[in-house]
ZAGU-339168 format. One record per atom (N, C-alpha, C, O): chain; residue in one letter; atom name; x, y, z. Coordinates in steps of 0.1 Angstrom, whole numbers, plus 5000, padded with zeros to 4 digits. Layout:
BEGIN
SITE chain res atom   px   py   pz
SITE     A   A   CA    X    Y    Z
...
***
This chain:
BEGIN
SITE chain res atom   px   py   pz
SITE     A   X    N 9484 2811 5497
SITE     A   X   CA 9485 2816 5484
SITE     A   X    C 9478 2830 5484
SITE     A   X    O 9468 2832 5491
SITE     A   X    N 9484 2840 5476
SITE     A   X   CA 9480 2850 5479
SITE     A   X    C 9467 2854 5470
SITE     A   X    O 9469 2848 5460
SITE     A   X    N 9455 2863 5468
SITE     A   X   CA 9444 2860 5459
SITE     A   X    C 9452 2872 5448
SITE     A   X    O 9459 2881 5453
SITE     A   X    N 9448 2871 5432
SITE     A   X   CA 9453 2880 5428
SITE     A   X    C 9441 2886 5417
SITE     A   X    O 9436 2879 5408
SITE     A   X    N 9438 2902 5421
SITE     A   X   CA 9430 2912 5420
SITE     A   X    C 9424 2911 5406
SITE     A   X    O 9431 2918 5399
SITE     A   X    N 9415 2906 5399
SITE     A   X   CA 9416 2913 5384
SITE     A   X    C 9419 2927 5386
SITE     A   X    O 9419 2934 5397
SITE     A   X    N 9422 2931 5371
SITE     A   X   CA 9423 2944 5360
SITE     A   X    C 9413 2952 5357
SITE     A   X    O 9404 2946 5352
SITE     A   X    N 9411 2961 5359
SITE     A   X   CA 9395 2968 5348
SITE     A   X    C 9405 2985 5346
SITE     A   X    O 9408 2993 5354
SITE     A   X    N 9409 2986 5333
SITE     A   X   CA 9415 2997 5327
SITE     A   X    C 9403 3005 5322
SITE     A   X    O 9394 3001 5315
SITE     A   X    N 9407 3020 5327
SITE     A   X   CA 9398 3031 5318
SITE     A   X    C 9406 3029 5300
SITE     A   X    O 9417 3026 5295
SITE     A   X    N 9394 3032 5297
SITE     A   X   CA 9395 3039 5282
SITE     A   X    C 9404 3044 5277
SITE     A   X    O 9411 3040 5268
SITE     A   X    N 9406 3057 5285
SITE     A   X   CA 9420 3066 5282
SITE     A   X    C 9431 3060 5286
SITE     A   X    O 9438 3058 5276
SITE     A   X    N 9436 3055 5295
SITE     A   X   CA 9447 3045 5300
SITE     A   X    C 9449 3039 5291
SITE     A   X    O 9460 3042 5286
SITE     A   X    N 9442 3027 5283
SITE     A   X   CA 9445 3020 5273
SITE     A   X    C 9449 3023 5260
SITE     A   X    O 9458 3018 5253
SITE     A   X    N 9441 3035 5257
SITE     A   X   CA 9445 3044 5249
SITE     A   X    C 9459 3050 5250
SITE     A   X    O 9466 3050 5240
SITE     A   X    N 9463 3055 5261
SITE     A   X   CA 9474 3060 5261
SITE     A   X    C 9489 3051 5260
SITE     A   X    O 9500 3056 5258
SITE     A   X    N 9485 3038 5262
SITE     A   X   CA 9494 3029 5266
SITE     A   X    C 9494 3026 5248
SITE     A   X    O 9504 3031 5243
SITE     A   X    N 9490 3023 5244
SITE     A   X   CA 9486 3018 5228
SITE     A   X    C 9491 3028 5220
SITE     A   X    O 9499 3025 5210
SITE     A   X    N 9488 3044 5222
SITE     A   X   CA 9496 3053 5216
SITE     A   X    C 9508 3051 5218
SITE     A   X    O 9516 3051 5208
SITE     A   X    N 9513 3048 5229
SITE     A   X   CA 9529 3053 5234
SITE     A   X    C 9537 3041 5223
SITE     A   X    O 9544 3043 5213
SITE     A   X    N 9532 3026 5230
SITE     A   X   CA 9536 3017 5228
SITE     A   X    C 9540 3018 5209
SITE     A   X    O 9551 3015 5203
SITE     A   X    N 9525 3024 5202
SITE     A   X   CA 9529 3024 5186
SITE     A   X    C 9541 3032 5178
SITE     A   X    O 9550 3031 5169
SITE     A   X    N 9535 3041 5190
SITE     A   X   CA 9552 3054 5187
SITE     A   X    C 9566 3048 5188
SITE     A   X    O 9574 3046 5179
SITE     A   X    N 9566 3044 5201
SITE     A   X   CA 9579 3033 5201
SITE     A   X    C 9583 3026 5192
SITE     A   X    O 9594 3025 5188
SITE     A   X    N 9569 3017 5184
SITE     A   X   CA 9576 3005 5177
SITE     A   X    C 9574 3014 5162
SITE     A   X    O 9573 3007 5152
SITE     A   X    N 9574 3028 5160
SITE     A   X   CA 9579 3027 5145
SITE     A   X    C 9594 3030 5148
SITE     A   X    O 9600 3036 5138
SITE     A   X    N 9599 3029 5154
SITE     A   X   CA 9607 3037 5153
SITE     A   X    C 9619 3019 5163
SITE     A   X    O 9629 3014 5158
SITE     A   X    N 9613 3016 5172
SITE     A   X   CA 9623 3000 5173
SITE     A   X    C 9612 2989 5182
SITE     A   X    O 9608 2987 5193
SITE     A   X    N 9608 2984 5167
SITE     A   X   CA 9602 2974 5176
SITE     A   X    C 9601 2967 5189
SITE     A   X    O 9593 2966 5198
SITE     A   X    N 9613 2962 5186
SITE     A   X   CA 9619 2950 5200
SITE     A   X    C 9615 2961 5211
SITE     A   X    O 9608 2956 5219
SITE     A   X    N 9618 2972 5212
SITE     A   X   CA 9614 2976 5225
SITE     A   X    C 9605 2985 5232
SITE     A   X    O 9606 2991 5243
SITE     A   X    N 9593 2984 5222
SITE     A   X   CA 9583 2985 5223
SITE     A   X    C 9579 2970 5229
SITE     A   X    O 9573 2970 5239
SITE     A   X    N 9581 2960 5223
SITE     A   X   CA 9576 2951 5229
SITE     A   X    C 9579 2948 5239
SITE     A   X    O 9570 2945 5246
SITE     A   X    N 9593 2948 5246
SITE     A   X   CA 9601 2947 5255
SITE     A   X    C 9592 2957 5267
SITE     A   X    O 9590 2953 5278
SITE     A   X    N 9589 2971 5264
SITE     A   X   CA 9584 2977 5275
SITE     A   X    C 9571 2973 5273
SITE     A   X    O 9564 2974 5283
SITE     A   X    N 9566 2970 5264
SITE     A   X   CA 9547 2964 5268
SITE     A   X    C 9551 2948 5277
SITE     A   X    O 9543 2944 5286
SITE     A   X    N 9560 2942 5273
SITE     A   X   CA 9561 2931 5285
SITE     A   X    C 9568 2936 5298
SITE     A   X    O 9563 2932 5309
SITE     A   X    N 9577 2945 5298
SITE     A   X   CA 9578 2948 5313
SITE     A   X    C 9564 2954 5318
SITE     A   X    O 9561 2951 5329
SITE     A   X    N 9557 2961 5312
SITE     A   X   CA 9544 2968 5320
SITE     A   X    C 9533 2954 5323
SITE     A   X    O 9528 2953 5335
SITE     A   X    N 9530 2946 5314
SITE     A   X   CA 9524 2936 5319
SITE     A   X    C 9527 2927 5329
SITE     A   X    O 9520 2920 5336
SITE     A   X    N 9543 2931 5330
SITE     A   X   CA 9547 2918 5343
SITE     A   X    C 9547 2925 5353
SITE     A   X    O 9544 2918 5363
SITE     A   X    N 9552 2945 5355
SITE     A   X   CA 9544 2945 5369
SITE     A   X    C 9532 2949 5372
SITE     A   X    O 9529 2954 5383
SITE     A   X    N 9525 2948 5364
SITE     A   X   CA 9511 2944 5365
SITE     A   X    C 9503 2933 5374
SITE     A   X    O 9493 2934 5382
SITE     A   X    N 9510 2921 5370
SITE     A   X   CA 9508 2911 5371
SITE     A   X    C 9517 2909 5389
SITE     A   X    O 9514 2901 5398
SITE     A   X    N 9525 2918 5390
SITE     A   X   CA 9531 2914 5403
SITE     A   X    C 9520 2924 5412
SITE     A   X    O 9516 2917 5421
SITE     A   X    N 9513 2937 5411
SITE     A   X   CA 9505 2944 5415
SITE     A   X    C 9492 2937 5418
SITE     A   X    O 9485 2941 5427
SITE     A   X    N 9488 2926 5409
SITE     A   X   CA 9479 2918 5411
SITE     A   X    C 9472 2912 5423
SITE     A   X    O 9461 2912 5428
SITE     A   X    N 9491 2906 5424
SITE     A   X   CA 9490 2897 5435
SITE     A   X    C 9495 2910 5450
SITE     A   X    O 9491 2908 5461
SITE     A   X    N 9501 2919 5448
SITE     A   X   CA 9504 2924 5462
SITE     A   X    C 9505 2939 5454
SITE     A   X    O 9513 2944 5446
SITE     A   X    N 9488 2944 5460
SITE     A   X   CA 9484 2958 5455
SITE     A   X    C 9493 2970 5461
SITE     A   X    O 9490 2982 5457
SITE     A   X    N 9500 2969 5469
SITE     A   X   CA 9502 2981 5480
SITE     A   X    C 9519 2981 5473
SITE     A   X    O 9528 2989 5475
SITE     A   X    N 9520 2969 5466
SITE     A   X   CA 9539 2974 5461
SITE     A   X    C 9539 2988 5456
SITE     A   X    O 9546 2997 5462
SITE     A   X    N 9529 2992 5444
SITE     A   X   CA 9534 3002 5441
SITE     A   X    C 9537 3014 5446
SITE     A   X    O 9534 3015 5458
SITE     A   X    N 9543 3024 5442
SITE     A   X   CA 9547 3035 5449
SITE     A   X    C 9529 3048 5449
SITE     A   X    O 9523 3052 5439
SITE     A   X    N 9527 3052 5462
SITE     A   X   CA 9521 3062 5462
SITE     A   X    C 9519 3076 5452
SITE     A   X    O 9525 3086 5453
SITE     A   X    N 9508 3072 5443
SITE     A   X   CA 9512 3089 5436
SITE     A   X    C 9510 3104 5445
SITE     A   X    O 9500 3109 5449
SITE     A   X    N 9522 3107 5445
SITE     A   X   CA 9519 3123 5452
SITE     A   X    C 9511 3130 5450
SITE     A   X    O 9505 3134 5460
SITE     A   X    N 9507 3133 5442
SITE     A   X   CA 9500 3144 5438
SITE     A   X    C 9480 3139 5441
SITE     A   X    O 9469 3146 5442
SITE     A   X    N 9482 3127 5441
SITE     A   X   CA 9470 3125 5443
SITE     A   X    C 9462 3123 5458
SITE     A   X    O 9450 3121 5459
SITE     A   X    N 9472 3126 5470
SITE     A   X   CA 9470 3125 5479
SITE     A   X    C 9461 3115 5487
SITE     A   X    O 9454 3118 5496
SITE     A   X    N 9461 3104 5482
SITE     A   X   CA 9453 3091 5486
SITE     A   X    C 9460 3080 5484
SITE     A   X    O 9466 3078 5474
SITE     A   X    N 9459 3071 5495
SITE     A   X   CA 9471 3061 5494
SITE     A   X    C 9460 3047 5490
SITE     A   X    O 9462 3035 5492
SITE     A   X    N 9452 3051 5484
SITE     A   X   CA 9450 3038 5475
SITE     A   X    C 9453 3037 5463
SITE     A   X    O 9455 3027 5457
SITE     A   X    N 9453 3052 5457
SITE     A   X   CA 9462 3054 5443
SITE     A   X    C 9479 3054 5441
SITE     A   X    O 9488 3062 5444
SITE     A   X    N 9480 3040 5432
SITE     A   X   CA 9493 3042 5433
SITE     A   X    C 9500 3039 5419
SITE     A   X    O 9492 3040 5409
SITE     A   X    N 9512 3037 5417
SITE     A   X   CA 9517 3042 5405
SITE     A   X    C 9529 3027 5407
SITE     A   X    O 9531 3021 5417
SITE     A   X    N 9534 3023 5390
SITE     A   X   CA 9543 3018 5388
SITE     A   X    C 9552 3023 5377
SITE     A   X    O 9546 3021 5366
SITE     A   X    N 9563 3028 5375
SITE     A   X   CA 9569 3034 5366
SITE     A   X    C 9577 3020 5359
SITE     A   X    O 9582 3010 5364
SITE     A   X    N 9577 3022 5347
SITE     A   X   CA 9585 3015 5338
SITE     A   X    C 9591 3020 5326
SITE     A   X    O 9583 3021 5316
SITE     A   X    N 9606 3022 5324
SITE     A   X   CA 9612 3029 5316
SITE     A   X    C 9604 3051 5320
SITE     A   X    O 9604 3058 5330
SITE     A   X    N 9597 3052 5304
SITE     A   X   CA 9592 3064 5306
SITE     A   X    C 9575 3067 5309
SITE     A   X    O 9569 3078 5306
SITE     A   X    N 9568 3054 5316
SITE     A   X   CA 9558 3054 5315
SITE     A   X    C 9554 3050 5330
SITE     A   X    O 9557 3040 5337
SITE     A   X    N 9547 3061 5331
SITE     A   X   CA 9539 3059 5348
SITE     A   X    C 9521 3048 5345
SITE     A   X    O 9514 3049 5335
SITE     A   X    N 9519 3040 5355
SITE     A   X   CA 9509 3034 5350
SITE     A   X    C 9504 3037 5365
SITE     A   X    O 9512 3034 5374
SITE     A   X    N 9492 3042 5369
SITE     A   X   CA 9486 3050 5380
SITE     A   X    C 9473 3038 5379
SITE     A   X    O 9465 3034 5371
SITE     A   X    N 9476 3034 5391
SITE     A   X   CA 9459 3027 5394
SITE     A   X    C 9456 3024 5409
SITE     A   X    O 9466 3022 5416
SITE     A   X    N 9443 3024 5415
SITE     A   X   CA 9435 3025 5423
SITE     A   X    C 9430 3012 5430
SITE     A   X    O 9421 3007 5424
SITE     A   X    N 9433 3006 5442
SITE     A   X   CA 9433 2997 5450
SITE     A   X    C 9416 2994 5454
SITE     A   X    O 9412 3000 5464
SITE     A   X    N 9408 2988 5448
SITE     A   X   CA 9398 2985 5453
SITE     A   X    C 9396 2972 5459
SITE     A   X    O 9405 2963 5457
SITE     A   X    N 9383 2968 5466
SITE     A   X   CA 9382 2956 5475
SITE     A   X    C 9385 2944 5465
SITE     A   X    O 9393 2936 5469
SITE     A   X    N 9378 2942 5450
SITE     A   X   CA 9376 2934 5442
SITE     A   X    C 9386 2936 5434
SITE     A   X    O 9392 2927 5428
SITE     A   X    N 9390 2947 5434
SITE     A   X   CA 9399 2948 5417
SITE     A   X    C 9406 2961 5416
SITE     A   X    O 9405 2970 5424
SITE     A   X    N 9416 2963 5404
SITE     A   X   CA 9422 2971 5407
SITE     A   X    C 9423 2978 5392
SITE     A   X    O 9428 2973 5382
SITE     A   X    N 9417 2993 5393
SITE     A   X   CA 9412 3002 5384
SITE     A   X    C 9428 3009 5379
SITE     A   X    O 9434 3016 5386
SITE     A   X    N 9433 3003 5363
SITE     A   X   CA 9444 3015 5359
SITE     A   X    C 9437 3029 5356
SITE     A   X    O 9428 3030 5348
SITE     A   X    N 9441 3040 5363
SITE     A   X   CA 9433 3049 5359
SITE     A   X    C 9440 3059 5350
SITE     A   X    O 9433 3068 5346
SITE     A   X    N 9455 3060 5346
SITE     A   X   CA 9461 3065 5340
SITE     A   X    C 9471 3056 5335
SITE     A   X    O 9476 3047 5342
SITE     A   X    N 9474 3060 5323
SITE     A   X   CA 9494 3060 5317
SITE     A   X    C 9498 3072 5311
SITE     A   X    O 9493 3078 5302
SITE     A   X    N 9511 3076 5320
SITE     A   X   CA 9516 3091 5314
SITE     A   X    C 9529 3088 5311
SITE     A   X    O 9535 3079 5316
SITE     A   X    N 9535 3097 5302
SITE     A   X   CA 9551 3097 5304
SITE     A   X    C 9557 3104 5314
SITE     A   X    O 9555 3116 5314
SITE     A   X    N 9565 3100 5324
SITE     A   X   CA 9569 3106 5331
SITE     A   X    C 9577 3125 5328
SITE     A   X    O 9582 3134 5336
SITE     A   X    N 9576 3125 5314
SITE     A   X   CA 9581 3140 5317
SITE     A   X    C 9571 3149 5317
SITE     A   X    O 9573 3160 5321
SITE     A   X    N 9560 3146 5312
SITE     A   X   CA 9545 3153 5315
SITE     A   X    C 9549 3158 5332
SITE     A   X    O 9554 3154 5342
SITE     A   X    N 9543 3167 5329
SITE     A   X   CA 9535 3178 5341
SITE     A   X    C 9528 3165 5352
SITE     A   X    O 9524 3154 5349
SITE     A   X    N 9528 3170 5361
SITE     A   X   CA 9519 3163 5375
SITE     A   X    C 9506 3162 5371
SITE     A   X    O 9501 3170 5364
SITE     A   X    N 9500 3150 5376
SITE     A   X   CA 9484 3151 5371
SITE     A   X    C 9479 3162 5379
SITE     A   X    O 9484 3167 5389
SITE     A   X    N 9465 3164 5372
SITE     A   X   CA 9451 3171 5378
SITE     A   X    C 9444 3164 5383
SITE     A   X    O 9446 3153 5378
SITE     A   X    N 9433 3163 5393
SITE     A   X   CA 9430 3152 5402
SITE     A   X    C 9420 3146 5388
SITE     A   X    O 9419 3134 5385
SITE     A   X    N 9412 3160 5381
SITE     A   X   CA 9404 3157 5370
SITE     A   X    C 9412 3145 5363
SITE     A   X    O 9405 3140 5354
SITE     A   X    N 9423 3142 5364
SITE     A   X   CA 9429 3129 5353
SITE     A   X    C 9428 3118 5363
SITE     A   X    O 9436 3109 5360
SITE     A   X    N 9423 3116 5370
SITE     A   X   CA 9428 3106 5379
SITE     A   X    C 9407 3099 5384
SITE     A   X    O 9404 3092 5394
SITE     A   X    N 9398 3104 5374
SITE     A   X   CA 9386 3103 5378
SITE     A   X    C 9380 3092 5367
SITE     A   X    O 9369 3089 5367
***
């Protein structure tokens, strides 16, 4: 059985995920909800096998990695115990700054 990682999300991450998610649902619920359960479930797959996600480029470190879903990048960081989201962006945003990724 494979062990699977807790969660510990920055502030802003949560935040940004909760903005996105509200904007979505004035406008169609269902899939706002629909993309807050796809982001939870590959969360939940990253849990258990941290290295699925894809490498963020720009960050030049391969413990920071990224899972995209729909228009939302979810960026988090591979540690021994646990696994830190350290961002959510829309993918049409600009490349991060390393400063976003701290």
């Amino acid at each position: 059985m494979v062990k699977s990682l807790p969660i510990r999300w920055s502030r802003k991450a949560l935040e940004t995920l909760h903005d996105g998610l509200g904007y979505i649902a004035r406008f169609n619920p269902e899939a706002a909800h629909n993309l807050r359960d796809s982001i939870l479930s590959a969360l939940e797959h990253i849990q258990e096998f941290p290295k699925a996600g894809r490498v963020v480029p720009e960050a030049g470190d391969p413990r920071v990695r990224e899972v995209l879903r729909e228009q939302f990048r979810v960026i988090y960081e591979i540690h021994p115990k646990e696994l830190r989201i350290l961002a959510v962006r829309r993918m049409e945003r600009a490349p991060l700054e390393p400063k976003e990724l701290e």
